[in-house]
C-alpha positions as CSV (number, residue, x, y, z in Angstrom):
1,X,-70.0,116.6,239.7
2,X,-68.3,115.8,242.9
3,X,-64.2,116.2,242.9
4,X,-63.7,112.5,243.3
5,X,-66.1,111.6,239.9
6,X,-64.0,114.8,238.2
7,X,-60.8,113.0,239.2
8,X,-61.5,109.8,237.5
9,X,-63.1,111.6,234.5
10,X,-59.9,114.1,233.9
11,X,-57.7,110.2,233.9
12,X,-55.1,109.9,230.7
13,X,-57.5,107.6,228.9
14,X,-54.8,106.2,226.7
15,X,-53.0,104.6,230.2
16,X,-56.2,104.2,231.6
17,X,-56.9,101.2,229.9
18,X,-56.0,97.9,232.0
19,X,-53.6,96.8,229.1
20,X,-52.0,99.4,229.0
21,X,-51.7,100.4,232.2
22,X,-50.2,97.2,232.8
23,X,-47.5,97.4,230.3
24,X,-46.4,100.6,232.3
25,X,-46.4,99.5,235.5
26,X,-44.1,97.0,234.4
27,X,-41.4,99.6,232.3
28,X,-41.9,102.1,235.0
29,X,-39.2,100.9,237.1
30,X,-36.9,99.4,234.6
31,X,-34.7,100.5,232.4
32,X,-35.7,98.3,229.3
33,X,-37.2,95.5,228.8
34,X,-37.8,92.9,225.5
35,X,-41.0,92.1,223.7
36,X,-40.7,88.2,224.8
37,X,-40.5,89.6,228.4
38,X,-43.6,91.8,228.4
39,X,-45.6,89.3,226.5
40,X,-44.6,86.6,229.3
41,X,-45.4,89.4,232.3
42,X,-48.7,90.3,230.9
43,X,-49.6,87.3,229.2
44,X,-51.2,89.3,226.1
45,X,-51.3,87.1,222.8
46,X,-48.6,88.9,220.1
47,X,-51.1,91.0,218.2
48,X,-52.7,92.5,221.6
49,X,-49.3,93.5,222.6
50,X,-48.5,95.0,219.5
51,X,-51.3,97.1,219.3
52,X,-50.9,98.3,222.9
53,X,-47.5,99.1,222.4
54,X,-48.1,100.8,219.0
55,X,-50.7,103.6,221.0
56,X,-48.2,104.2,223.7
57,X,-45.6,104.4,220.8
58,X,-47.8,107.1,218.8
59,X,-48.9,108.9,222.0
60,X,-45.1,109.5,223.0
61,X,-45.1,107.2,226.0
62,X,-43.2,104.2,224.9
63,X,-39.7,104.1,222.8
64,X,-39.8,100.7,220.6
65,X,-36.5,99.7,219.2
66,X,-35.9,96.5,216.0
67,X,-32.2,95.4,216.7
68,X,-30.9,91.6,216.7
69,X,-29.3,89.6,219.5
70,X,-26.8,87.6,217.4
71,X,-29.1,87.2,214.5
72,X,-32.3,87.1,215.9
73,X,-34.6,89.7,215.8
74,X,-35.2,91.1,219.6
75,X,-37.5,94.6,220.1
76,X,-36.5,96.5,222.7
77,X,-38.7,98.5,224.6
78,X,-38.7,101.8,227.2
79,X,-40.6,104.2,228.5
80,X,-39.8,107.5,227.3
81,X,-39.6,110.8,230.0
82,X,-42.9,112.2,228.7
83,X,-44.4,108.1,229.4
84,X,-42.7,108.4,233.0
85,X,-44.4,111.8,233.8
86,X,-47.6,111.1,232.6
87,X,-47.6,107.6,234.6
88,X,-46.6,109.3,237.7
89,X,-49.5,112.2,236.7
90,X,-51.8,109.2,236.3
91,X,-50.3,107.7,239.3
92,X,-51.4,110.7,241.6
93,X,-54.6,111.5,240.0
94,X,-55.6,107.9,240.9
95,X,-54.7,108.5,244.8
96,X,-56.3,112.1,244.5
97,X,-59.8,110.3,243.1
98,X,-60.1,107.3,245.9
């Protein structure tokens, strides 16, 4: 196996996938963000978000928070440091592969 197939095959397959490598792209560089805003930016129905957000939640990456703005229910949503370091890991194993 050549080092460039190697690169791609030894990716973090649970960012690898284009939804969710789209929903970090968008919390890298933010602080937070809500649920309304990253269903808007990625123009995933509810459910698809969910589920995205709910791997990245179990795999450590994402930090989902239920609060209320007034009294309407708002999730809030960040990326956690072990999320941010494996993005940037996934980050530079993509420019190492191509």
């Amino acid at each position: 196996m050549n080092d460039q197939l190697r690169a791609i095959s030894e990716l973090d397959r649970v960012i690898h996938e284009p939804g969710r490598l789209m929903i970090l792209s968008l919390l890298w560089p933010i602080k937070e963000c809500d649920f309304l805003y990253l269903r808007n930016a990625t123009e995933m129905n509810k459910g698809n978000l969910s589920s995205h957000l709910a791997r990245l939640e179990s795999a450590g990456y994402v930090e989902i928070e239920k609060t209320y703005r007034g009294k309407v229910p708002q999730t809030l949503l960040r990326m956690t440091p072990a999320g941010s370091t494996a993005y940037e890991k996934y980050r530079q194993a993509l420019k190492t592969a191509f």
